[in-house]
C-alpha positions as CSV (number, residue, x, y, z in Angstrom):
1,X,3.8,21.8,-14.6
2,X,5.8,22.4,-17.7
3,X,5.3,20.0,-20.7
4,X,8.2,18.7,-22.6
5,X,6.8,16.9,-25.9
6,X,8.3,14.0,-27.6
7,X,8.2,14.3,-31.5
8,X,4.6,14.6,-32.7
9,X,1.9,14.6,-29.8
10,X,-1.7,13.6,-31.6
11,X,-4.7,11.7,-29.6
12,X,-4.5,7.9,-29.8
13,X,-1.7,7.7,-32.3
14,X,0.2,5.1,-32.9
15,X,2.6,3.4,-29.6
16,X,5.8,1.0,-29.9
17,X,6.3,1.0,-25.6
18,X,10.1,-0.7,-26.3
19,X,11.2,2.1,-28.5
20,X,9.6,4.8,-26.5
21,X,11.6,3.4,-23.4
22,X,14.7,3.6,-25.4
23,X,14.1,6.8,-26.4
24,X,13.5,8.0,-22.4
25,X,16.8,5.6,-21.2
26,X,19.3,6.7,-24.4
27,X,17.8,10.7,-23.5
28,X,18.2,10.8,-19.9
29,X,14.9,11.8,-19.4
30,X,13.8,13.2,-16.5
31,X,9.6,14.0,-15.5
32,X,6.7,11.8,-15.4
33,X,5.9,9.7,-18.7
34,X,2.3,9.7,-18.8
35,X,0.2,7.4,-21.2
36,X,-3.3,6.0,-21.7
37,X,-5.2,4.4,-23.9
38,X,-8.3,5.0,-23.3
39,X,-8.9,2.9,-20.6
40,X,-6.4,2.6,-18.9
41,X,-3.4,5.4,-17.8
42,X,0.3,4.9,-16.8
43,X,2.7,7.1,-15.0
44,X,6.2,6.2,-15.1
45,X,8.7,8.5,-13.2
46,X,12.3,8.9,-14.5
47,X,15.3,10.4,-13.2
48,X,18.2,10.3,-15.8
49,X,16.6,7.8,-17.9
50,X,16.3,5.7,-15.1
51,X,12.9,4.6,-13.3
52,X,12.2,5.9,-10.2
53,X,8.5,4.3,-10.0
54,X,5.7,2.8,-12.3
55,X,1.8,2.9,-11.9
56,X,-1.4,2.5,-13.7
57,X,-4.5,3.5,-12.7
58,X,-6.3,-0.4,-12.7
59,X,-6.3,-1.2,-8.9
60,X,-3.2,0.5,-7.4
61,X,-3.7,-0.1,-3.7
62,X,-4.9,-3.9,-4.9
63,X,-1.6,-3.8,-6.7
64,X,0.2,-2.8,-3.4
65,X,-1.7,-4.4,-1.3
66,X,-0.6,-7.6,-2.8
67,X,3.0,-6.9,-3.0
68,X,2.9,-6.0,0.4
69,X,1.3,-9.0,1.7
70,X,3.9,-11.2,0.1
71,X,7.1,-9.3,1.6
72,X,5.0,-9.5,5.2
73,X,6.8,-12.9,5.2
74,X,9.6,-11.6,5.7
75,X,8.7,-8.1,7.0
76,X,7.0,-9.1,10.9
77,X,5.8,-5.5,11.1
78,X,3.5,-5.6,8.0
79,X,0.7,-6.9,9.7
80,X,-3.0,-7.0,8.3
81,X,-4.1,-4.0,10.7
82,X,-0.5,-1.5,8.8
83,X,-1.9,-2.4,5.7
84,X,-5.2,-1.3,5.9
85,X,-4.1,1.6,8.2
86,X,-2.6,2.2,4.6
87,X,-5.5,2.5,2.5
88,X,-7.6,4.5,4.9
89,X,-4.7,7.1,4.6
90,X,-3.8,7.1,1.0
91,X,-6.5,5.2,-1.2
92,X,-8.9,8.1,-0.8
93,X,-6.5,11.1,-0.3
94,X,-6.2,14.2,-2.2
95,X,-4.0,12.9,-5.2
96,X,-0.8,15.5,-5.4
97,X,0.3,17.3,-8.3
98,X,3.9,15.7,-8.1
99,X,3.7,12.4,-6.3
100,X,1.0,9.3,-6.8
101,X,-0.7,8.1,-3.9
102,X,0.7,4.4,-3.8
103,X,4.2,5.8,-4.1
104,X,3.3,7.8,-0.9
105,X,2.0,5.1,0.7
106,X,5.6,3.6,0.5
107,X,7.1,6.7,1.8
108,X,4.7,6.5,4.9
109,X,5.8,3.0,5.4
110,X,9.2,4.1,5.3
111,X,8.8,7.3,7.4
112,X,6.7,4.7,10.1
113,X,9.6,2.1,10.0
114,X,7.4,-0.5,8.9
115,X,10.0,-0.8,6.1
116,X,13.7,0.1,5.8
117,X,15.3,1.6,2.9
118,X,16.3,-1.4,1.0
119,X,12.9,-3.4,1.1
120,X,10.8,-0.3,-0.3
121,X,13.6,-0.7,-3.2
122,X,12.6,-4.2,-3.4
123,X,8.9,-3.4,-3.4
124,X,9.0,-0.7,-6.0
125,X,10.8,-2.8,-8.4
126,X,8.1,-5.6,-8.0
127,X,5.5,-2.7,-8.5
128,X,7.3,-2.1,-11.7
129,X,7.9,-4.9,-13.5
130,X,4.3,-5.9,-13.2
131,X,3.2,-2.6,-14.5
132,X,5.8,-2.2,-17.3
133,X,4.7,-5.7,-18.2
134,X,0.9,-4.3,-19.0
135,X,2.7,-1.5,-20.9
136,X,4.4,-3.5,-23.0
137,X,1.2,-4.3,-24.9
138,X,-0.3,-1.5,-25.5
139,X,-0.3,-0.7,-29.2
140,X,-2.2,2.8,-29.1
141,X,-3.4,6.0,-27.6
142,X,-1.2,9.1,-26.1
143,X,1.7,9.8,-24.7
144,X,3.6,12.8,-23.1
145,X,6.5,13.3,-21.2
146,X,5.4,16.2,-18.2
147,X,8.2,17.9,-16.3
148,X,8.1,17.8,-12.3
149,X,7.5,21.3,-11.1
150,X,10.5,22.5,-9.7
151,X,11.3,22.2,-5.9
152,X,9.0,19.2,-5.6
153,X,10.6,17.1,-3.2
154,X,10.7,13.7,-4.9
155,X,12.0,11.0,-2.5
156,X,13.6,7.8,-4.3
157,X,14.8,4.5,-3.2
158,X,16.4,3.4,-6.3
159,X,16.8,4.2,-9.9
160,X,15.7,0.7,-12.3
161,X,17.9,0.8,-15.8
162,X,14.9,0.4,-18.2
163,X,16.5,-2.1,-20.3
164,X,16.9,-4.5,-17.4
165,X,13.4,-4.0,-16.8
166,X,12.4,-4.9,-20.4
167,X,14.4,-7.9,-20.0
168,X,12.6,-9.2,-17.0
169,X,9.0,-8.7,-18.3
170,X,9.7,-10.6,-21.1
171,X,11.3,-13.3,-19.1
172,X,8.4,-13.5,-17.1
173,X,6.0,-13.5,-20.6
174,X,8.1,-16.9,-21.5
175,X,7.9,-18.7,-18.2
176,X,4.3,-18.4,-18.0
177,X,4.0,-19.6,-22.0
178,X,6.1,-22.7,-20.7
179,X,4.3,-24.7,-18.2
180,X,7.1,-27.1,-16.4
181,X,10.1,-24.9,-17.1
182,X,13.3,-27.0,-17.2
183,X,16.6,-26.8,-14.9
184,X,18.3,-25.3,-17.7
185,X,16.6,-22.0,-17.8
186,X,18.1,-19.1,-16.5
187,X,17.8,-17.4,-13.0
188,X,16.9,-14.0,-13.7
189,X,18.0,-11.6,-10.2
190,X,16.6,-8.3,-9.1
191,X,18.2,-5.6,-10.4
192,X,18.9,-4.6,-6.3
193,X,20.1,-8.3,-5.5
194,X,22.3,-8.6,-9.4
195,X,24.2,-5.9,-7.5
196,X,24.2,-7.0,-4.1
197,X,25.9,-10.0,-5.5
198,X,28.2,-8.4,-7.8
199,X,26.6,-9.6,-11.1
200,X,28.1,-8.2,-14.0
201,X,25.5,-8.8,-16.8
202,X,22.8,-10.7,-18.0
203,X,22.6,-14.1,-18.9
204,X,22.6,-14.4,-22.7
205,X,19.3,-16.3,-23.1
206,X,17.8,-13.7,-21.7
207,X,18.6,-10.7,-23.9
208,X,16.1,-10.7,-27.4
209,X,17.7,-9.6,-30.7
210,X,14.6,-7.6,-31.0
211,X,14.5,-5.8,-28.2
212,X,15.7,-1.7,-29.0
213,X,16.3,-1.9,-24.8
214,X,19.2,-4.4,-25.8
215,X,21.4,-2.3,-28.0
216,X,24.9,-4.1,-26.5
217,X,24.0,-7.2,-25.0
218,X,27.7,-7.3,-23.5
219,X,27.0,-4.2,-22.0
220,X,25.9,-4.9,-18.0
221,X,22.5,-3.5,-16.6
222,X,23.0,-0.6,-14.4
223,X,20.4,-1.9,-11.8
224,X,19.1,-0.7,-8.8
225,X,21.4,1.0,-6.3
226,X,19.2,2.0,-2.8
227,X,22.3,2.5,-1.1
228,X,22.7,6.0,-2.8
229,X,19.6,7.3,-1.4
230,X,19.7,7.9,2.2
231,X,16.5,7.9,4.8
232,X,14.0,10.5,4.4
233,X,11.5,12.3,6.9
234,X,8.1,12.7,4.6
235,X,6.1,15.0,6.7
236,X,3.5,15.5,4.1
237,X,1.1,13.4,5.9
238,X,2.5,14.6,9.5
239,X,-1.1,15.8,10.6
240,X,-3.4,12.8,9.8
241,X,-0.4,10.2,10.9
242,X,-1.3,7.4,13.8
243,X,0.1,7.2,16.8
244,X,4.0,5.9,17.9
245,X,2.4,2.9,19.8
246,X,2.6,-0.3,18.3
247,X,-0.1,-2.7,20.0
248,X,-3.4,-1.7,21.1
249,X,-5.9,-3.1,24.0
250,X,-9.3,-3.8,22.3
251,X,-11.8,-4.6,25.2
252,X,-14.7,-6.6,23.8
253,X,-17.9,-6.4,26.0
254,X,-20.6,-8.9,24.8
255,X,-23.0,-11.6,26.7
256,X,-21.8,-13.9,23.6
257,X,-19.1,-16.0,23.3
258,X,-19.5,-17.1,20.2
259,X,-19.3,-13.1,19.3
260,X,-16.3,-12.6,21.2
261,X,-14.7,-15.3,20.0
262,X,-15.4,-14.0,16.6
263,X,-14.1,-10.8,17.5
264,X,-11.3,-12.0,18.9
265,X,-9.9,-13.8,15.5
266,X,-10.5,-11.2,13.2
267,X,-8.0,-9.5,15.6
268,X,-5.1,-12.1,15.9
269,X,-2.6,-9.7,14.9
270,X,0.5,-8.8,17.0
271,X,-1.1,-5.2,17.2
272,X,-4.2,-5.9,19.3
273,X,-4.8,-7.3,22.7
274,X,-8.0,-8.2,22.8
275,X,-9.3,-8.2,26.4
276,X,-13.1,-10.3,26.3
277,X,-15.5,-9.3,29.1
278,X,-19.3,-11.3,28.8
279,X,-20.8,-9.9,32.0
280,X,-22.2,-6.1,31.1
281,X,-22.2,-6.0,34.8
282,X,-18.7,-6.5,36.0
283,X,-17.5,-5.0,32.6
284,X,-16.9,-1.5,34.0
285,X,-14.3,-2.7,36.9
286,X,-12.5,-4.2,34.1
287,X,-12.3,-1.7,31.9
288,X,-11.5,0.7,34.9
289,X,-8.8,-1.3,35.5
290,X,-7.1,-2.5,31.8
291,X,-7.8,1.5,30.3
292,X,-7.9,-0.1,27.0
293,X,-7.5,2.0,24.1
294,X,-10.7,1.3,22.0
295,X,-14.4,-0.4,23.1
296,X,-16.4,-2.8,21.3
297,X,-19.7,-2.8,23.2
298,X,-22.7,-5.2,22.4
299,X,-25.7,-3.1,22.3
300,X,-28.3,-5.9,24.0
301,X,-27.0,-7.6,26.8
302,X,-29.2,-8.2,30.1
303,X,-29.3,-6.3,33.4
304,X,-27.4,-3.3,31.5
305,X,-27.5,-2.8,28.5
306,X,-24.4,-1.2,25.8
307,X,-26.5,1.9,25.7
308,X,-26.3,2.3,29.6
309,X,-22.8,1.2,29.9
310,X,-21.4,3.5,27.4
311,X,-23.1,6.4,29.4
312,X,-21.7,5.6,32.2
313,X,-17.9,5.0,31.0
314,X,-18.9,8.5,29.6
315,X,-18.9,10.0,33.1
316,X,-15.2,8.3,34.4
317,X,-12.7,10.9,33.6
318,X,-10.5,8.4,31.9
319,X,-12.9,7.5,29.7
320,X,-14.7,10.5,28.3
321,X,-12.3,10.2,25.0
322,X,-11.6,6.3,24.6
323,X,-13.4,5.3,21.5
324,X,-16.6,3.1,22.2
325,X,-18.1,1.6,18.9
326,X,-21.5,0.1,19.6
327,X,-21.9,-3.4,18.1
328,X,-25.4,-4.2,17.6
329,X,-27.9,-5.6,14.7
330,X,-30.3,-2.8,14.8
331,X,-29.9,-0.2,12.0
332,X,-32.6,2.2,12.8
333,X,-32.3,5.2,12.9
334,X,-33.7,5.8,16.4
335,X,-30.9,3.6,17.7
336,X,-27.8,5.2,15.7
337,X,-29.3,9.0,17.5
338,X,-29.3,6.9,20.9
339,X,-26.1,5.5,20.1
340,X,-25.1,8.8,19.6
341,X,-26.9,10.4,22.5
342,X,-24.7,8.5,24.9
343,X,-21.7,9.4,23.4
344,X,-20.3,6.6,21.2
345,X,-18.2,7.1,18.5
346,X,-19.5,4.7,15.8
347,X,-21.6,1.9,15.2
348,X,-21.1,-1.3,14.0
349,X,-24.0,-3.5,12.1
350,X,-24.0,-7.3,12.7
351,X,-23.3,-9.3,10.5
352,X,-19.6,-7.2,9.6
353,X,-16.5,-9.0,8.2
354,X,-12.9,-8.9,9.4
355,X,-12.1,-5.4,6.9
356,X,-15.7,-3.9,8.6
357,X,-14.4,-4.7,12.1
358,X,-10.6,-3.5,11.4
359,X,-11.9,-0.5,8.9
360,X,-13.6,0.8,12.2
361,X,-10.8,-0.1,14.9
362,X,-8.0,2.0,12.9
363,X,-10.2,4.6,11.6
364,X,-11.4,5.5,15.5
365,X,-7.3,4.9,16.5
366,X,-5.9,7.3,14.5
């Protein structure tokens, strides 16, 4: 990378985060705006003084994670099992020199259709406002604005004018200081819907005399404009990506119902079909005949027990690669090598929650 300074760089100087967001908006600036203060480090990518994307290093995937669940609403195909599918991929990955791994969690999404164009604008202006709105207070430590390396393939789904940004935090600061806002207040849009809509500028009430983001108040936001930035293929991720299929069978084998009803619920998602099977007996006809694509098997279960069956699904052709995770209360180490003698592919310790029990489903699917 090639570092591009602004005026005097010194450890934990001074900050003023409005005036140095001026600066990078009346500049143009391009690169990656990195700051910390110690504890906590921001990353804000620009393209011509515009925002491309903002993170901070408290909680990323919580951050997305959150967003994520909220635009689920209206987004059918963010279910519970995409998201976490999400954070096995990216919240442990190799971070990239160019790209952070939230932001290429939303290019996955993207990539996957689980979101189009225009909502991954939506999302990454959420994303920002919340993490420009914790930038905003800082009042020390270092900044530096670092150059992309050149050729880096940088996908964007909008560009954010800073100043609108600004605006909106400290909208959002106000609200929350009053506690039964009144009809009167202003409506504050999106940058991506004040567009859509044809809005030419900001309300007055919500531009501050103080605020070096506001240099023309009659001047309108440039806001957000996804429809300049076509779809993308992002193939950096091609070799560890899932699957094309969209719902899985999950067969369930276990003398309890309670279990299985259990089961059962932490799966209510429109990606599983959970097939239940309480006789160990007849279980292998069923499966024979549903081929699902993943096995829960209970390890203790009378006349034949998980260890045998799994052996024996072993030896069917069709079977000698379906994924069968052995769900048992035993955490020996004698029964993880048996376990592992038969062939499964993981175990399972009772008690798990819903995260252990989808953790393992996607992690043995892709």
């Amino acid at each position: 990378m090639n570092t591009i300074t602004m005026g005097s760089y010194r450890p934990f100087q001074k900050l003023h985060p409005l005036t140095l967001l001026a600066q990078l908006s009346s500049r143009q600036a391009n690169g990656c705006l990195q700051v910390s203060n110690g504890s906590v480090n921001w990353s804000l990518y620009l393209e011509q003084g515009k925002l491309v994307y903002a993170t901070n290093s408290t909680n990323p995937f919580e951050r997305l994670d959150r967003h994520l669940r909220r635009l689920s609403a209206q987004v059918p195909s963010l279910v519970s099992a995409v998201r976490v599918q999400v954070r096995l991929l990216f919240e442990s990955a190799e971070p990239t020199s160019s790209l952070p791994n939230d932001y290429r969690a939303i290019c996955w999404l993207v990539d996957q259709q689980h979101l189009v164009s225009n909502q991954a604008s939506l999302l990454v202006e959420e994303l920002a406002i919340e993490v420009i709105e914790t930038f905003l207070s800082v009042q020390d430590g270092t900044h530096e604005l670092i150059s992309l390396e050149q050729g880096t393939e940088f996908p964007k789904f909008c560009q954010l004018d800073l100043r609108f940004l600004v605006e909106q935090c400290q909208t959002r600061q106000r609200q929350r200081q009053t506690p039964r806002p009144t009809a009167t207040q202003p409506i504050i849009e999106s940058p991506v819907i004040a567009e859509q809509n044809g809005a030419g500028k900001m309300p007055e009430a919500s531009v501050m005399s103080d605020n070096p983001m506001s240099n023309n108040p009659a001047e309108p936001p440039n806001p957000a404009t996804p429809s300049e930035y076509p779809r993308f293929k992002f193939n950096a991720l091609s070799a560890s990506a899932p699957p094309k299929k969209t719902q899985y069978t999950i067969a369930c084998i276990d003398d309890s119902p309670t279990v299985l009803q259990a089961i059962r619920s932490f799966l209510d998602d429109n990606s599983f079909t959970v097939l239940m099977i309480d006789n160990p007996v007849k279980a292998l006809m069923q499966i024979v005949r549903s081929k699902p694509d993943l096995i829960l098997l209970d390890v203790t279960m009378p006349n034949l027990d998980g260890y045998e069956l799994c052996s024996l699904l072993r030896k069917h052709p069709h079977f000698r690669h379906t994924p069968v995770i052995m769900v048992t209360g035993n955490t020996g180490l004698i029964d993880r090598a048996k376990a592992k003698l038969v062939g499964a592919s993981g175990y399972l310790t009772k008690p798990f929650t819903q995260s252990d029990l989808v953790k393992m489903v996607f992690k043995h699917l892709t």
